[in-house]
N, C-alpha and C positions, 0 to 999 in steps of 0.2 A: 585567375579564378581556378579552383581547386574541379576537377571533374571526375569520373567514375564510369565505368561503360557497367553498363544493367544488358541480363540479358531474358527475353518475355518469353512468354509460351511458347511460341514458334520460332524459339530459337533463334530470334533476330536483334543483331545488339543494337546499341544507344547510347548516347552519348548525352548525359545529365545533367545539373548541378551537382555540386556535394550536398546530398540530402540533408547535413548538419548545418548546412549555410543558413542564417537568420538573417534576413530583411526589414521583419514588420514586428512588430510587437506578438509575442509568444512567452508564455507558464510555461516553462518546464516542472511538470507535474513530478516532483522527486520523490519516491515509497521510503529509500533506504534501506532498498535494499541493491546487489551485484548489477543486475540490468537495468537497472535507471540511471546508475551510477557511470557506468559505461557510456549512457546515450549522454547524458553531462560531459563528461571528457572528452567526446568526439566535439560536439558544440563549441567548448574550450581552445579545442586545437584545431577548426573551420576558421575559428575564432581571430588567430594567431595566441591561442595561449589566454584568452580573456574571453569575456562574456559579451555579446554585443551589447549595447546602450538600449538596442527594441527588445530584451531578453530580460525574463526575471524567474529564479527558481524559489519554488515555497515548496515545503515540504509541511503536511498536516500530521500533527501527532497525537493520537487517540489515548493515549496514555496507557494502552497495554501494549508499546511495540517493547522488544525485548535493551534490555539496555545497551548488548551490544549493537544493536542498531542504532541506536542514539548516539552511540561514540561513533560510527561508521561514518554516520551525516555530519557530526564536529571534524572527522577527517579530514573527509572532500572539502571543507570549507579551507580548513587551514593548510593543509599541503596542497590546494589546488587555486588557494587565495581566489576563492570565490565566496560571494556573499550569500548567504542560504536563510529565506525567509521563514524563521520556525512559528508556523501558527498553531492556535485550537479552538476547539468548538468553548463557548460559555453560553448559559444561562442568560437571556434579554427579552425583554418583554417587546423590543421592539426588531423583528429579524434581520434588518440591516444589519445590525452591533453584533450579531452572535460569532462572533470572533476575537481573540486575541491573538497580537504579537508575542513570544516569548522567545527563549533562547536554550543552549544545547544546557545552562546549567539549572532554569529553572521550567524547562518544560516540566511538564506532570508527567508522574510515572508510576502512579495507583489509579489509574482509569479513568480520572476525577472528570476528563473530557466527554467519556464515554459517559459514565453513570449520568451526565449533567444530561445527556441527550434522550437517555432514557426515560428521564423524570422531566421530558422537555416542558408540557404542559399542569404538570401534576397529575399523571394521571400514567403510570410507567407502562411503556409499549416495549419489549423486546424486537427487536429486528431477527430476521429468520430470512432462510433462500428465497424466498418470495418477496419479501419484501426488505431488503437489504438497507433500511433507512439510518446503519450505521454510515456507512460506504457516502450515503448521499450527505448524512448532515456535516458528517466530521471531516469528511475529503472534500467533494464536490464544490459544498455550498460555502465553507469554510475560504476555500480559497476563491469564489466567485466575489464572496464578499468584500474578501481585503481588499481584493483587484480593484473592485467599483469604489471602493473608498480611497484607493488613490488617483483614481479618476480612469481608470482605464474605463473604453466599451467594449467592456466583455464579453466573449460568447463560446464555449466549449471547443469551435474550431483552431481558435486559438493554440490549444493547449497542445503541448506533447510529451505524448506518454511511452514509457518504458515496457515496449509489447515485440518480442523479439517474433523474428520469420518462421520457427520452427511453432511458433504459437498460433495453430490455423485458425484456433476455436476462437478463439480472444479478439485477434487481428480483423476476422471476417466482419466483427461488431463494430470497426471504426476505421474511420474516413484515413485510407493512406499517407494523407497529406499530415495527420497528427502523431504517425508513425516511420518517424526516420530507419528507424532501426532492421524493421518490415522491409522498407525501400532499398535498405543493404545488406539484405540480406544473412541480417546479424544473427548465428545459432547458440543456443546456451554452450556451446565447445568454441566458437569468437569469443563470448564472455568470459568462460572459465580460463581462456590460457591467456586473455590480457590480466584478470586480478592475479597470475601467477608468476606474471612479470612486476609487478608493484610493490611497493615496498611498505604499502599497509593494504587492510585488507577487513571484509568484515567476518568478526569473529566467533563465526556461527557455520556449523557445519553445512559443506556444501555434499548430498547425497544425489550423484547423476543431474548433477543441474540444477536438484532442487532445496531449497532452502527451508527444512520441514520448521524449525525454529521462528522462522521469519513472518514481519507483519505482527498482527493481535495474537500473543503467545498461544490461545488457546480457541482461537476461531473456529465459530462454527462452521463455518465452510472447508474444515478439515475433514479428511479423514475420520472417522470416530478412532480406527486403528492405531491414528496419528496424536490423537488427542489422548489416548490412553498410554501410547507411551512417553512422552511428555510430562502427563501428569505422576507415571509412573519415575519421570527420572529427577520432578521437583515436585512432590507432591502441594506445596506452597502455593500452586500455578491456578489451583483450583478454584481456589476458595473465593476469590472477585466473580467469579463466572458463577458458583453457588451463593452469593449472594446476591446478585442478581435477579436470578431467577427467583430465589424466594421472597425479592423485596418485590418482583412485581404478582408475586400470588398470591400474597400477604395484601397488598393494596387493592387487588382488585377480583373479588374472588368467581366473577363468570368468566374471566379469561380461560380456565381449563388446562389446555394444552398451551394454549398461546403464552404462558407463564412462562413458556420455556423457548430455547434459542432454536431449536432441534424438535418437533412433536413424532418424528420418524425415529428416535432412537433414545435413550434413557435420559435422563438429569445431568447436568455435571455433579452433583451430587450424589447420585446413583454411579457415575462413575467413578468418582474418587471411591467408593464403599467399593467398588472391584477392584480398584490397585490394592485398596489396604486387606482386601481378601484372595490378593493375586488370581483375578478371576477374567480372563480377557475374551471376551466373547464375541470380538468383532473382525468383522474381514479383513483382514489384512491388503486386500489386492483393489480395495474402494479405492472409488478416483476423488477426488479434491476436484471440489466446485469452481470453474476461475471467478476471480473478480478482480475490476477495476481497481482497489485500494491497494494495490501493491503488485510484486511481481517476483 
């Protein structure tokens, strides 16, 4: 058996498992992006090189991750000859079914999972920092569902997620035991000088660790800073996110502010009118909100 010495607060070491060792039936919760990707590989090679039998990776795709994420997750599958469950959220009257199986060539890749979620009841809710029921319906519940439809008993402990050590804020919200990565003390400088040894990679700029591109191209848990230049460098990126907003203001007109992703800072459409009048009026030095759907 593979071991590790950890050393705790008072400086006392230990002598462990390999935190990557699987026993029991475990989700490997995969974003698609560098550090999830990393905590895969480790698993892999606990593994000898495969996947155990009580391990399964799903990966949920919201239909606005960027395309090179999409090819990033076809990577890992095929030079890493692992099998990677590509699901989405659908439309079902009945909330067991609200999921699909698909694959790296016909996953959605014009929001269709998202927009479905948004129109879940007839009646379109935008999700916002408070209430992040993108995150829940199209990640969480997405893959809680399949699980129980191939009979797993599921339960969130289960799962493990791609939450590195250097990440206190993140990390502090979940149970050790669901973060290998945590337990090894993995820093986004572990991640960045193993993808620099590999001989693919995902092809999206990596900026100090972080991967401003990555995840929902245009998330409101960005930056606004981040969001403007972004849309400043594909103006294209916009217009799913403006239409959004206006399908749900157009439907429902007490909503107000709730039409929008953001009621603390302009429209995306208000935004795009400042790229195209090169007008940038946001702080640069904002912090990016974490969240669970990726890393």
């Amino acid at each position: 058996m593979q071991t590790l010495v950890c050393v705790n607060e008072h400086n006392e070491s230990r002598t462990t498992m390999n935190p990557y060792l699987i026993t029991e039936p475990t989700c490997i919760s995969f974003s698609g992006g560098r550090t999830s990707a990393y905590m895969l590989y480790k698993v892999l090679q606990a593994g000898g090189g495969k996947l155990p039998k009580e391990a399964i990776v799903c990966f949920a795709n919201t239909g606005k991750e960027m395309e090179e994420t999409l090819q990033f997750v076809h990577d890992c599958e095929v030079n890493w000859n692992v099998e990677i469950h590509w699901l989405e959220y659908i439309a079902h009257a009945e909330p067991s079914k609200r999921f699909k199986r698909v694959t790296y060539e016909t996953a959605s890749r014009n929001g269709e999972p998202f927009a479905a979620s948004i129109d879940q009841n007839g009646k379109p809710y935008l999700p916002n920092p408070v209430a992040r029921i993108c995150t829940i319906n199209l990640k969480i519940r997405v893959i809680d569902k399949y699980l129980k439809s191939l009979g797993w008993d599921h339960n969130e402990k289960m799962d493990w997620v791609g939450i590195r050590a250097d990440e206190q804020r993140r990390a502090a919200k979940i149970g050790r035991e669901r973060t290998p990565l945590v337990v090894d003390g993995v820093t986004k400088e572990t991640v960045g000088n193993f993808w620099k040894s590999q001989p693919f990679d995902l092809k999206l700029p990596n900026h100090n660790g972080v991967t401003m591109h990555g995840n929902c191209d245009l998330c409101f848990l960005k930056p606004a800073n981040q969001i403007y230049s972004l849309i400043n460098e594909k103006p294209e990126r916009a217009i799913w996110w403006m239409e959004m907003e206006q399908f749900a203001q157009s439907s429902n007109k007490t909503y107000g502010d709730g039409a929008k992703f953001r009621k603390d800072r302009p429209s995306y459409a208000q935004m795009y009118d400042y790229v195209k009048r090169q007008e940038n009026l946001f702080d640069p030095n904002e912090d990016a909100i974490a969240c669970f759907c990726g890393d």
